[in-house]
N, C-alpha and C positions, 0 to 999 in steps of 0.2 A: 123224669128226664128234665135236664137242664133246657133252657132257650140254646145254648151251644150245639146241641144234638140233633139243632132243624137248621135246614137253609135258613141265612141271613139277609137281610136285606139290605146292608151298606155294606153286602162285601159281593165284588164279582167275582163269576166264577171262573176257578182256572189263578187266582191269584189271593196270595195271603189277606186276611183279612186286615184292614188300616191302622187297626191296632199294632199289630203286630209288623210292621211295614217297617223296616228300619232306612231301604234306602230311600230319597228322597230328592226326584232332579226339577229342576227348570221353575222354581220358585220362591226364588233366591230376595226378589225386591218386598212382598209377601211376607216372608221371615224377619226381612230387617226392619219392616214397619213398624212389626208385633215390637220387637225388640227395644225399637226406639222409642216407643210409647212406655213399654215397661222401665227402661233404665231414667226414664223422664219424669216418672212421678206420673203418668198421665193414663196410666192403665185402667183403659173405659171396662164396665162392668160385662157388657155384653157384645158380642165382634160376629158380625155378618160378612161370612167367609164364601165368595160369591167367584162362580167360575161356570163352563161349561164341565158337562160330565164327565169325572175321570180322570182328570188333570192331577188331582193331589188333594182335594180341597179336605177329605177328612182324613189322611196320611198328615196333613198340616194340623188338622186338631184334635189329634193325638198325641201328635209332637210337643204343642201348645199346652195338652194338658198335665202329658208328664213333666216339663219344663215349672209347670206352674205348682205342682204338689210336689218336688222336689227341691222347690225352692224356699227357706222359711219364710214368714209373714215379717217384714221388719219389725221390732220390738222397741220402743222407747228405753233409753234408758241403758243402751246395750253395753256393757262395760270393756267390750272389746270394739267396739267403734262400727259401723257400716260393712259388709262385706264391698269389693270393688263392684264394680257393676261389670255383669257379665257379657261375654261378646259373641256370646252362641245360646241357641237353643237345645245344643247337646247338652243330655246332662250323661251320667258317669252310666256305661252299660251292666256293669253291675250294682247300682241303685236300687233297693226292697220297691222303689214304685215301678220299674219298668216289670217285676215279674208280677205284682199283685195286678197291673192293668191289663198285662197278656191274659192273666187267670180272670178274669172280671172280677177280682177280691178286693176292689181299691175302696176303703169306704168313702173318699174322699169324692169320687167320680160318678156320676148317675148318666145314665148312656137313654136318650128317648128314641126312639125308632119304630116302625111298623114291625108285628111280631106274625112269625108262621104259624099259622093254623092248621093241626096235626089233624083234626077232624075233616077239613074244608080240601087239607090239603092244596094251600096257596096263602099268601101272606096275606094279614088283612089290608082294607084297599084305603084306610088314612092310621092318621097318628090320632086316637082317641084322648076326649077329655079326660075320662077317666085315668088313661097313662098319665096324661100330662099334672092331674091333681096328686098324683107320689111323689113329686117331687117337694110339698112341703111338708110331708115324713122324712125326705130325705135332707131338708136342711135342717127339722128339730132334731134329728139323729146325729146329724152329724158337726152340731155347733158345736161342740163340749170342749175341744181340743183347741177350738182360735183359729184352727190352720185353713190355708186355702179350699175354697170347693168349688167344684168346676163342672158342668152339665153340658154336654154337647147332645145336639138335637140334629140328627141325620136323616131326612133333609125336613127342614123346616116347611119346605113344598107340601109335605106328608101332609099337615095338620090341617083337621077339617077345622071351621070356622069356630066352634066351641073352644076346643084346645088349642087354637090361635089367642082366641081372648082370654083364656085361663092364664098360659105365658105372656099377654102382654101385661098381667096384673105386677107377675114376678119382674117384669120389666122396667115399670113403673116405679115399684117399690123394692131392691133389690138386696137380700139381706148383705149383712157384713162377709167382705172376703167372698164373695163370691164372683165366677166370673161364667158367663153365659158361652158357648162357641156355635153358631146358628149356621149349617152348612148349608146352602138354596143354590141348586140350579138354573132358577128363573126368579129373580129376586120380584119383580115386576108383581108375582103371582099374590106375593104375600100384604098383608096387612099395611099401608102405608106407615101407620103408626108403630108395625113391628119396626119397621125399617127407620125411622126414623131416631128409634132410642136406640139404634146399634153402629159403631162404628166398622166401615166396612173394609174385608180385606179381599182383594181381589189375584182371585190365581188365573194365569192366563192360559191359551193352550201351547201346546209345548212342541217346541222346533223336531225335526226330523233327528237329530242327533239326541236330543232327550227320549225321544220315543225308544230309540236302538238302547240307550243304557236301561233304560225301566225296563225293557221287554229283558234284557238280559238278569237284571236282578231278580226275577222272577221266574226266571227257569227257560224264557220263550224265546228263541233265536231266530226269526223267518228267514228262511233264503233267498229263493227266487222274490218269492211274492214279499219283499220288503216295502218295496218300494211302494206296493196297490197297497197295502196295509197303514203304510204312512199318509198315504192320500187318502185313503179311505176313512179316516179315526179322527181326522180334525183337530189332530193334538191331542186326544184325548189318549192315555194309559191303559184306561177301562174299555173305550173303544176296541183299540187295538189288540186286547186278551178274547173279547168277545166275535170279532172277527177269523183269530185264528181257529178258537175254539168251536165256533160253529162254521167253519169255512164261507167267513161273508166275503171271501174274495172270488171264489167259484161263484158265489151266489149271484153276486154283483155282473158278473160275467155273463152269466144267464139274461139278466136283463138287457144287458148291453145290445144281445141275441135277438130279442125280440124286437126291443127297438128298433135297430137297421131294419126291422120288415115293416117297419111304420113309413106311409100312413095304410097300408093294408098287411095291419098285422098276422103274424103268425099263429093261430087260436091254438095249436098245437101243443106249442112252446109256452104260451102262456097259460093254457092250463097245468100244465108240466108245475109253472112255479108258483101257482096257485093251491095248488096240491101237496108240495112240497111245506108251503107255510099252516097246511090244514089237518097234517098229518096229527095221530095220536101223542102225546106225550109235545110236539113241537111246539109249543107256545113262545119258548125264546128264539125258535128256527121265524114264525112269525112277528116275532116282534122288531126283529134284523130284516126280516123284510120291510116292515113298514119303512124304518129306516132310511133302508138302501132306496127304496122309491122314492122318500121325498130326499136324501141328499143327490138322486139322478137329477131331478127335477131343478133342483139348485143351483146343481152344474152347470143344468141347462139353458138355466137364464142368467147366467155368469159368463156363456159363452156368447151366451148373445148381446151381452155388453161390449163382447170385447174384451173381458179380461184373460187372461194366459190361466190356463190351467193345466199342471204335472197330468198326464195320461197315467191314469188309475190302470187299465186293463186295456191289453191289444184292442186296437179296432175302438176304442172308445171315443177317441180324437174326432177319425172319420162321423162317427152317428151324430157326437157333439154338433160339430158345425152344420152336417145335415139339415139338422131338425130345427136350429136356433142360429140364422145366416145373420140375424139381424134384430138391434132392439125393440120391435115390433112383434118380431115371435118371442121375445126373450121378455115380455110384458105377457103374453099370452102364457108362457112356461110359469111366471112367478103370481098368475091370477089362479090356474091350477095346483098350483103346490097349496096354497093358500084354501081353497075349496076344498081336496081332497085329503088335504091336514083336518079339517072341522068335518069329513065322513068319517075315516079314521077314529076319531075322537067319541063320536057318536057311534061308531059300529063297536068299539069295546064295550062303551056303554051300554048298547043295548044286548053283547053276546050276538052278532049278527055273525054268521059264520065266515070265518077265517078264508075259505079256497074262494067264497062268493064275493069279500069287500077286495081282496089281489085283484082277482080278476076284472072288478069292475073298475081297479084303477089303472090298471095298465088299458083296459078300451075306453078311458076316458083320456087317456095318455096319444093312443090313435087315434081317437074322433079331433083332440088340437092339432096333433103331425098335420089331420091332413084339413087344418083351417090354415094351420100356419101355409103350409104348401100354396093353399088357393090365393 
């Protein structure tokens, strides 16, 4: 069996993989960057394509890299003079490289990613040196022709500290024609020195009307719950598939629920959604939890600034201001987020179970309600 035959890991579920992704909204200034660099002569080897999750970031370099293998390598010498310089990164839809990169046949493209474990049953947990060292089989193979070659690394977050320092070598030293597309959701995370040899392109999150056209090109239409799905995704795309798909807008709601009985919670209710995230098979049901607890928690000290925030879910407005009247609990809300982000982190780590790390963050959620209260 093919890698195609297991879940992927830079594609979410419920929507085409980025490969394959033709339409493409809300980053527009992104594209003209790339473009203006390339019609300029000034096409740096390696591009750190840096957003929050889900925005576009590897739909952009896809885009990038059929743009780049469907473009010939200038030639000296050329007896029919310069082609014009082009003013788009469309290239023709029926082009041999759009179908060879939907099929993974491109020789020209080497795709680095964490791969699913048909044994383990779960994708491994970085991007290994070992993956990362194919790739200079993959440039002796694929010199022969002159033509461009192009390696996108999804996400470069992936790679543990070995295969960070294997790609900064290719960094360093990068052969001919080639160009790097390093997609990071948390640029911060990675190698200073990665960062530093890579020119960066930034995709931002995307307005409420980009969301409605993406959700549409992909098949997803929400009705009512438009609006909680917009507020709830961040701008994100990939957000917003994963919310419908595992109903993070109910879910969110649920919380909301228990909140209002803060600062004497409802154990009832919060076993309910603790249970909910511990179920068999649920691990993306839990992982949308964590989530939705710390963007509550966010809200929470957003409202306690003072800033306006879109009402996500009935009744959320009322708990908002409740629980954060003032930047004093809205200090306390973002001291919390901040601690129960580093249990979280720590409870994956160590396989701590799922109903027991919900649960104890929602009654660390009511042990502040009711400090903020005092």
């Amino acid at each position: 069996m093919s890698d195609e035959d297991f879940p992927q890991a830079d594609q979410v579920d419920g929507a085409p993989h980025p490969r394959q992704t033709s339409a493409f909204f809300g980053q527009a200034a992104a594209e003209a960057a790339f473009l203006d660099a390339f019609n300029s002569d000034r096409l740096h080897h390696a591009w750190l394509i840096t957003g929050p999750r889900g925005v576009g970031k590897a739909t952009l370099a896809w885009k990038i890299a059929r743009f780049l293998l469907a473009t010939p390598v200038p030639s000296e010498g050329d007896m029919f003079g310069a082609p014009p310089p082009p003013d788009t990164l469309e290239i023709d839809p029926n082009h041999p490289v759009h179908a060879r990169i939907d099929a993974l046949s491109e020789p020209g493209i080497f795709l680095l990613r964490r791969f699913f474990d048909p044994e383990k049953k779960r994708f491994k947990q970085d991007i290994t040196v070992d993956e990362t060292r194919k790739l200079k089989g993959f440039f002796a193979l694929s010199s022969t022709d002159g033509g461009r070659r192009v390696v996108i690394v999804d996400a470069a977050d992936d790679m543990n500290v070995n295969a960070a320092n294997a790609l900064l070598k290719l960094l360093e030293e990068p052969p001919a024609n080639a160009v790097l597309l390093l997609i990071s959701h948390q640029p911060a995370r990675l190698l200073p020195t990665i960062r530093s040899r890579c020119r960066e392109l930034r995709c931002n999150a995307l307005d409420h009307g980009d969301i409605a056209q993406a959700l549409a090109s992909t098949g997803d239409q929400p009705d009512h719950d438009a609006a909680a799905i917009a507020a709830l995704s961040g701008g994100s795309v990939g957000e917003a598939l994963r919310m419908i798909n595992l109903d993070g807008v109910g879910l969110y709601q649920m919380i909301i629920s228990v909140a209002k009985t803060f600062p004497q919670a409802d154990r009832p209710q919060a076993l309910h959604i603790a249970n909910l995230a511990a179920a068999r098979g649920a691990e993306a049901k839990f992982d949308l939890t964590i989530t939705l607890l710390d963007l509550f928690l966010s809200r929470l000290s957003k409202t306690g600034l003072g800033l306006a925030l879109p009402e996500a879910v009935p009744g959320e407005l009322e708990v908002l201001t409740k629980l954060s009247p003032d930047p004093n609990a809205a200090q306390k809300w973002a001291g919390l987020a901040a601690h129960l982000g580093d249990r979280a982190r720590h409870g994956r780590a160590v396989n701590l179970d799922p109903a027991a790390l919900v649960l104890d963050m929602l009654l660390a959620m009511n042990t502040v309600a009711r400090d903020a209260a005092a």
